[in-house]
C-alpha positions in Angstrom: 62.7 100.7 117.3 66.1 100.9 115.5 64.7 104.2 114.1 63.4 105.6 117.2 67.2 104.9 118.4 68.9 106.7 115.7 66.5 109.9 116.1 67.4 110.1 120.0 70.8 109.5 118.8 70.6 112.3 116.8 69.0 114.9 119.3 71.1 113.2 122.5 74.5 113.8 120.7 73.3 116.4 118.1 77.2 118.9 117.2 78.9 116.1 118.9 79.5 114.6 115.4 78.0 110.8 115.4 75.6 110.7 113.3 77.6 110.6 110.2 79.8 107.4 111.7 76.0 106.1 113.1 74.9 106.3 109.4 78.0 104.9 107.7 77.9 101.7 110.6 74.2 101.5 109.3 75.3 101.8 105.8 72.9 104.8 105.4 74.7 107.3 104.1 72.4 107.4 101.4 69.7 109.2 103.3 71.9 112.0 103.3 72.0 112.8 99.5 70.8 115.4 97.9 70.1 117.0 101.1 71.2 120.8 101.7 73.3 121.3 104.4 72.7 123.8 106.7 74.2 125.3 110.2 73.4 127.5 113.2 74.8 131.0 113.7 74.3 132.5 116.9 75.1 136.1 117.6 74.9 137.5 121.1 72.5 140.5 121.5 72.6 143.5 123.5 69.2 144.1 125.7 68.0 146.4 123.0 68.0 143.4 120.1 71.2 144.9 118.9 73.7 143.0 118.2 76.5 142.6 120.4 79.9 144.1 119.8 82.2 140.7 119.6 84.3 141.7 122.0 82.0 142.4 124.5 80.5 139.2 124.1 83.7 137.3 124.3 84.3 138.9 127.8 81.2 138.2 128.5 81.6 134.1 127.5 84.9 133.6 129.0 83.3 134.6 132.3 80.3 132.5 131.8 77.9 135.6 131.4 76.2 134.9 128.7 72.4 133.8 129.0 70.2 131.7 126.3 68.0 134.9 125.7 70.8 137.0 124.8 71.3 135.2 121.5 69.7 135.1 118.4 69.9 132.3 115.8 70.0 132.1 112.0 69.9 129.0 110.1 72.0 129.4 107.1 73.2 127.4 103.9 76.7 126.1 104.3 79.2 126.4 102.5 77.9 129.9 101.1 79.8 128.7 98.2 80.1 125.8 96.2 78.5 122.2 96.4 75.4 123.1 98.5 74.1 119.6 98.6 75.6 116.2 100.2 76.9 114.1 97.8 77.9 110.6 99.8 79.8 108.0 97.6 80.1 104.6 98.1 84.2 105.2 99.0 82.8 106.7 102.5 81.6 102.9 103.8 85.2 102.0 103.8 88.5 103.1 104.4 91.5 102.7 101.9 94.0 100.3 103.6 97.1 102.2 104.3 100.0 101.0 101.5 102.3 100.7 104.7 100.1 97.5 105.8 99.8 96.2 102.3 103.8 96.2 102.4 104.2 94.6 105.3 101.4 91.9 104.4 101.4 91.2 99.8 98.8 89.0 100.7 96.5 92.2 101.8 94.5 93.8 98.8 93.6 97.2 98.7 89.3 97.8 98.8 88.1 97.9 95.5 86.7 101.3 96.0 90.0 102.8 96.2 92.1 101.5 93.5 91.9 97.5 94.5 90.9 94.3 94.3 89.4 93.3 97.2 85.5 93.6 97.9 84.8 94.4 101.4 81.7 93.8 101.8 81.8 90.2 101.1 79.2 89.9 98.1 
């Protein structure tokens, strides 16, 4: 059920940006390496197929012209450049405590995935 949950999750909200925090609340990250990321690019088209000048098809947005069928869609690689795979370390479950709290509070330890002591996770 849980996983039935996540995947509407993941279509419901999909470019809305929660499915990394669902992940990391999950502690799942892991499904995520190794995997190639990838994005959408969609370029407006004329009637023709052309594409559309990007101009013409900014006018065209800002007045709410534009029409599904007057785009066409490429899934690319991103970044062109560089790492082209996710690489999720363990530092992404939890959040360095900022120094400014551990100065108010000595008795606070930093996480011991950033440079302390303390083990979040309660092992």
């Amino acid at each position: 059920m849980r996983e039935a949950l996540l995947a509407e999750r993941n279509i419901e909200f999909c470019f809305e940006g929660h499915r990394f925090w669902d992940l990391r609340r999950l502690r799942r990250l892991a499904v995520l390496n190794n995997k190639t990321k990838q994005g959408v690019e969609a370029i407006a088209i004329n009637a023709n197929g052309t594409d559309m000048d990007l101009k013409a098809a900014a006018d065209l947005a800002k007045n709410y012209q534009l029409k599904e069928n007057q785009f066409k869609y490429n899934v690319l690689q991103v970044p062109s450049t560089g790492n082209k795979v996710n690489l999720v370390p363990d530092t992404y479950y939890f959040f360095p405590i900022a120094q400014s709290v551990i100065d108010k509070n000595p008795s606070i330890k930093q996480n011991k995935d950033w440079g302390g002591e303390f083990n979040p996770t309660i092992e």
